[in-house]
C-alpha positions in Angstrom: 14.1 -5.2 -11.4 13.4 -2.9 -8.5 10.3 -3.3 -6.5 7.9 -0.5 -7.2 6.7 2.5 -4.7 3.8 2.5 -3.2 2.7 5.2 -5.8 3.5 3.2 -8.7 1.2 0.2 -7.2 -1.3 2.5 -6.5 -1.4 3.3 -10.3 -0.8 -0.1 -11.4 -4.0 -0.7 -9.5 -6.1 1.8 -11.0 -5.1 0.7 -14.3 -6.5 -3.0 -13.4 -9.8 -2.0 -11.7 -10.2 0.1 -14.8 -9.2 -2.5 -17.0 -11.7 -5.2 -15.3 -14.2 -2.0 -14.9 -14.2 -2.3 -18.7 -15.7 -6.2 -18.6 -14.4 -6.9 -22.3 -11.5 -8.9 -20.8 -12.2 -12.5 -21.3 -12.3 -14.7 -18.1 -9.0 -16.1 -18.0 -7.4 -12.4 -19.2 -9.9 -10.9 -15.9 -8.9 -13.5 -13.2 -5.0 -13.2 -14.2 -5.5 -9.1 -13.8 -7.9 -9.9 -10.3 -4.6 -12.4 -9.0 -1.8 -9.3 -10.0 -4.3 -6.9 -8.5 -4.6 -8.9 -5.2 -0.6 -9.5 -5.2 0.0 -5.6 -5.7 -2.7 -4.7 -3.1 -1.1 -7.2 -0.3 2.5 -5.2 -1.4 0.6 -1.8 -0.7 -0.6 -2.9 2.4 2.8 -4.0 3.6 4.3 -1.1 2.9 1.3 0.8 4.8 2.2 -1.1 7.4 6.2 -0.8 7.7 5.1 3.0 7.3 3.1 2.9 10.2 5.4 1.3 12.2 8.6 4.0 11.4 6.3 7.1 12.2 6.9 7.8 15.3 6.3 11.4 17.8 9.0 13.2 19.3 8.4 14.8 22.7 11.1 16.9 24.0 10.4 17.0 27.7 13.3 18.6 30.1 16.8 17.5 28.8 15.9 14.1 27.4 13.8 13.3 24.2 11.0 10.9 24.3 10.1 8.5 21.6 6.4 7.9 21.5 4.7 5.7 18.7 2.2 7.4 16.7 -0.7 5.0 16.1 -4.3 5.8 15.5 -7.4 3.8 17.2 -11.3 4.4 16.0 
C-alpha cells in the first residue's frame, strides 16, 4: 500500500477529530482513533519537515547562482 500525501492525512485527520468531536465512540473505539490520529499527525509533521528542508532560494548574482536555504524564524 502506498503511503498517503500529506493531503490525504490531513483529511484522514479531520475525519478523526470529527469522529471523536462526536463523543459517541466508546473508550476503547476513542483512544484507538486518538493513537491513528497521533501516528498520522507525527507522518504530517515529517513530511512538513522534509518539505522545509528541499525549499530552498535561488539568487542569481554575477555569473554563478547561489543556493540560499529558505527558513523562517518568529
Amino acid at each position: 500500500m502506498a503511503k498517503a500525501n500529506f493531503e490525504e492525512n490531513m483529511n484522514k485527520l479531520e475525519t478523526i477529530v470529527a469522529d471523536l468531536e462526536k463523543g459517541d465512540l466508546n473508550l476503547d473505539d476513542s483512544v484507538k482513533k486518538f493513537e491513528e490520529g497521533i501516528k498520522i499527525s507525527k507522518e504530517c509533521n515529517e513530511m512538513l519537515e522534509e518539505a522545509e528542508k528541499k525549499i530552498t532560494i535561488l539568487l542569481q548574482k554575477e555569473d554563478k547562482i547561489e543556493e540560499e536555504d529558505f527558513t523562517t524564524e518568529d
